[in-house]
N, C-alpha and C positions, 0 to 999 in steps of 0.2 A: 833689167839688170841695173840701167842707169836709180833707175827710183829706190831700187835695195839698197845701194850704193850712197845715196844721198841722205837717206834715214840715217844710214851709218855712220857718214859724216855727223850729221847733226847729234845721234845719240851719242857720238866720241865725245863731242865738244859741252854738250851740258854733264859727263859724267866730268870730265874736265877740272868743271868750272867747281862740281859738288868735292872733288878730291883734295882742289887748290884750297876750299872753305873749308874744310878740317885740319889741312895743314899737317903742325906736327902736335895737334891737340888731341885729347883724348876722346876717346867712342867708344860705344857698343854694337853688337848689331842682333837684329830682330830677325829670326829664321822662321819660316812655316812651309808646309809642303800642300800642295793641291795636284788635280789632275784636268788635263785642260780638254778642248774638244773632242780631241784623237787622242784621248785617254792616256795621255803622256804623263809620267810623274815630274812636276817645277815644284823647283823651290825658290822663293820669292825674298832676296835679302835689305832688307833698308837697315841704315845708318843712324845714328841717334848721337848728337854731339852740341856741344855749345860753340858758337860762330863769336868773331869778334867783337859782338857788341851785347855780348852775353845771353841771348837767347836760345832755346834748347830748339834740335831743328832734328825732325828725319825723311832724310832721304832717300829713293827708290835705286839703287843698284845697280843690281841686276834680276834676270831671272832666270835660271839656268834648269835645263835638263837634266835630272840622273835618272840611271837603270834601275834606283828603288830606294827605298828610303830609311835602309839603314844607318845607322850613327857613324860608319865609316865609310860611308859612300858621300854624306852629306858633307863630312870632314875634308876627302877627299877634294871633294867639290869648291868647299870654300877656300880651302888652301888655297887649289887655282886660281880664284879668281880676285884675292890678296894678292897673290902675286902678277896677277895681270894688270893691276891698277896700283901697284905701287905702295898697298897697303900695309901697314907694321902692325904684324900682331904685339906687339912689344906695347903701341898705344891702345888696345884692346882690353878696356876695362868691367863691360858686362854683358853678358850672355841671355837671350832671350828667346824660346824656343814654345810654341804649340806643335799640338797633334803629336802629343811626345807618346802615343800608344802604336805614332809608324815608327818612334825609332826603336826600335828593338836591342833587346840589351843585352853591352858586349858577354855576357854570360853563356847566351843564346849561342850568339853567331861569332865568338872569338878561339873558340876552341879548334877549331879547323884550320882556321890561319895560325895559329902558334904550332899544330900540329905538323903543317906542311913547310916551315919556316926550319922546326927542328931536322926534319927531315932531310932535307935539302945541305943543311949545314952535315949533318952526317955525314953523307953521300959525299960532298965535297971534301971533307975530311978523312974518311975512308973509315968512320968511326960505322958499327956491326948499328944496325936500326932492329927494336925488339917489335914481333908481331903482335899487334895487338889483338889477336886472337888469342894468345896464350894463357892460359891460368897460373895463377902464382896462389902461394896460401896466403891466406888472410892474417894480414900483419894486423899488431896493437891488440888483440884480442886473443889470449893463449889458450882460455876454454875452446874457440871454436876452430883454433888454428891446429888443438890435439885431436880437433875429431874429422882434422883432415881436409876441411871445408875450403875451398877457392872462389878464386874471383878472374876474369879476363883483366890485362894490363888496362885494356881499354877503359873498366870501370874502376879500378885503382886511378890510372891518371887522369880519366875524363872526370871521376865523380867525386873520389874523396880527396884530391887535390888540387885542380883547376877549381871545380865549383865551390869546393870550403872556401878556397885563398879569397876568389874572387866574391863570392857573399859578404867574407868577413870587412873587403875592401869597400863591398857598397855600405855595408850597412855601418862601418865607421866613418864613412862618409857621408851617409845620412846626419847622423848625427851631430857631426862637426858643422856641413851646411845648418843646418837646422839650429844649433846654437850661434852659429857665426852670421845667421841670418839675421835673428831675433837680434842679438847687440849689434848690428849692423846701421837697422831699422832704428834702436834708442838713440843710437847716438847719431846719427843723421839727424834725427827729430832736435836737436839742440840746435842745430842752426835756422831753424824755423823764425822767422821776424814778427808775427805775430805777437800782439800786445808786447808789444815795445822789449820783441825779445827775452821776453820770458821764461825760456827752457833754457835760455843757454848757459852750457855747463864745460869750464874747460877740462875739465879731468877726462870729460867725455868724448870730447874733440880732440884731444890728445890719443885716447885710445882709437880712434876714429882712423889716425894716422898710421897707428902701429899694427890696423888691417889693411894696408897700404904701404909694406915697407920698400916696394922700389921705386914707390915717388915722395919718397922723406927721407934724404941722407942723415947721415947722425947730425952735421952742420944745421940741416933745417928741423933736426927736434931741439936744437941749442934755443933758435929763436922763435919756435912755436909759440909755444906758453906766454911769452910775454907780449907777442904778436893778438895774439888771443884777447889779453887783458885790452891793450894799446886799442883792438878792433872794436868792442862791445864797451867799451866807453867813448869812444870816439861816435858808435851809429847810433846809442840812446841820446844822444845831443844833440844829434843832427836833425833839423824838420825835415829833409829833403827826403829823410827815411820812415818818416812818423807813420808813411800812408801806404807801404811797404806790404802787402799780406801774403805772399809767398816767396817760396825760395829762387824760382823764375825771376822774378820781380827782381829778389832782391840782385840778383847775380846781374841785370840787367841795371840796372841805379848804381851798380859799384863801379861798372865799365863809365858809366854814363859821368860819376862827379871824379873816376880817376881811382878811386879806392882801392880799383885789382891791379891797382902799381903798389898804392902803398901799403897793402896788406895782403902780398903775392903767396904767402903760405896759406892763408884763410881763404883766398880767392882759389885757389887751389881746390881745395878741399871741398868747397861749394861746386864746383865742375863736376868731382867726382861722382857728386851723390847724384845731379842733375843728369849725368850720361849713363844713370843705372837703368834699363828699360821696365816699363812700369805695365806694358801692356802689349799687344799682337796686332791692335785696329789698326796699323799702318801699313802691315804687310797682309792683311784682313783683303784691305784694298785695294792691293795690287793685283788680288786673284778676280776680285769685281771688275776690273780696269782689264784681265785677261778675257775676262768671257766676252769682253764687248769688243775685244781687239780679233781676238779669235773663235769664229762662231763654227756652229757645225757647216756653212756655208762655205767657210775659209779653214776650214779642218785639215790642209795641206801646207797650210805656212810652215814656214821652216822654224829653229828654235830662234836665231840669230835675227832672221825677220823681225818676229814678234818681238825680241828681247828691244831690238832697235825702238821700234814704236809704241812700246809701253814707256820707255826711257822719253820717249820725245813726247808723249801721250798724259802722263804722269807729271812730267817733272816740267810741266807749259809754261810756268813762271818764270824758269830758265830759260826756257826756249826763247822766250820773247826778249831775254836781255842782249843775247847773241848777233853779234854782229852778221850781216848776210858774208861779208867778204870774208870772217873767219874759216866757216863753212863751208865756201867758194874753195880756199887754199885748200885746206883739211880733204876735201875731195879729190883735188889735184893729186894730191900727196899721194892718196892712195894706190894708186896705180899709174903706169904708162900709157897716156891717149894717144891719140891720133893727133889730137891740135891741142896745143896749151889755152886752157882759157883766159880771156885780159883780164884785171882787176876790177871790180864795179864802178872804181872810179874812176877808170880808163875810159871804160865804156861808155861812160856816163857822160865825160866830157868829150869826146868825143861824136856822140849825139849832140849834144848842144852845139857843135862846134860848125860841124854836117846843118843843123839846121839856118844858123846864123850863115851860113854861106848860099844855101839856098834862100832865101829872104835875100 
């Protein structure tokens, strides 16, 4: 118990330290779903964000259990565990998801929950609920509706109006993704530093923002534009940026000569694109890091166990920065002992102390 207990401590304190370094910046996060020894469904969540000296960083979460891997189960999931750490979905700027064939779409599995939703509202209201076994005639159609022809409620409401509405909502959402992608993509490609800044386009970066309207009040499209000019004459002049060849880089040199102070809407902008998730190998690896944490020999850990020591497993470069005494309190805190433990450096001097008098 003491050892469960002390993981805990320790995986508290580097998620800690990875929540303090995001701050009130913005992120993405990286979702994917696996199944671990004892056949458990985890979903495995890292962080993707730019840190204050402009580098793009992701980090390992959590990893949490659900009962299966629907779109609303995963939601569900994540919700919780934003709010157990403190996180704003409000600074939540891109979504990144594999194995998107487990999540099943709400077309499938929504019909039931709005079904039972209605229901209930009903019942509470004292409003009469229709049996959806009943046939009714077939509306919109007068030929077949003269020759008498019906339909159950069920297939009226499950099929020609939930399914229509909701088709019509994915597939103009296809579309709109799909175009808002592609200009997404172009104008992102403008802030590229390559050969001395070459693409860059403010008409484009302008538009860049206005798929971005609640981190551009009307005040900051007043000074875009000419922030924009003010920027790309100012970094083709500069050698410090001559040697510059990606947008990492660049975000990383602005912090470094002062730049994302004096060009905070363009330094803006550069974050964004930088916290859009590009790829899955991060959270790839947290499922690698699970199989070796949890084997079929240790097929009985708990979820909370394992969540602990992937955290402290995974994210070691924390670990190491961590002070022992922090860890020591963090422990303390957690529950009521039997004896308070002293400080390390009570202890410590203390021993010294003990020794010097024996001598």
């Amino acid at each position: 118990m003491i050892q469960k207990d002390l993981a805990h401590a320790c995986a508290s304190e580097i998620t800690s330290v990875i929540i303090n370094d995001i701050g009130d910046n913005y992120f993405s996060l990286i979702v994917d779903e696996s199944r671990d020894s004892s056949v458990k469904e985890q979903m495995g969540v890292v962080l993707r964000y730019v840190n204050k000296e402009g580098r793009v960083i992701e980090r390992f979460l959590a990893i949490v259990h659900v009962s299966d891997t629907t779109s609303l189960c995963l939601k569900d999931a994540i919700d919780s565990l934003f709010a157990q750490h403190g996180l704003s979905l409000s600074k939540l700027r891109g979504q990144g998801y594999d194995g998107a064939s487990n999540m099943r779409d709400f077309r499938e599995e929504g019909w039931q929950i709005i079904l039972d939703e209605v229901n209930n509202f009903c019942e509470l209201n004292m409003i009469p609920v229709i049996d959806m076994e009943d046939s009714i005639a077939i509306r919109g159609n007068a030929r077949r509706s003269r020759r008498g022809q019906t339909i159950t409620n069920f297939h009226h409401y499950r099929v020609e109006i939930f399914c229509e509405v909701v088709d019509l909502i994915i597939q103009e959402m296809n579309n709109r993704f799909s175009e808002v992608s592609t200009e997404l993509l172009s104008c992102i490609a403008c802030l590229d530093p390559k050969s001395s800044f070459s693409q860059f386009n403010v008409q484009k970066l302008l538009r860049l923002a206005d798929l971005y309207p609640e981190d551009f009040s009307s005040n900051d499209y007043l000074y875009l534009e000419s922030q924009l000019r003010n920027y790309i004459y100012n970094v083709q002049r500069d050698p410090q940026f001559s040697e510059v060849g990606d947008l990492g880089s660049l975000a990383q040199q602005m912090v470094k000569t002062g730049k994302n102070t004096v060009f905070p809407l363009v330094y803006r902008l550069i974050q964004l694109a930088l916290v859009l998730p590009v790829a899955t190998a991060s959270v790839e690896r947290v499922f690698s890091a699970m199989n070796i944490v949890k084997t079929d020999l240790r097929n009985k850990m708990g979820d909370e166990w394992m969540n602990d020591c992937l955290v402290v497993y995974i994210e070691k470069d924390i670990f190491a920065t961590i002070e022992n005494e922090q860890i020591l309190q963090r422990f303390q805190r957690m529950k009521t002992r039997r004896m308070q433990l002293p400080p390390l450096r009570y202890s410590s001097a203390t021993i010294t102390n003990t020794s010097s008098v024996n001598q």
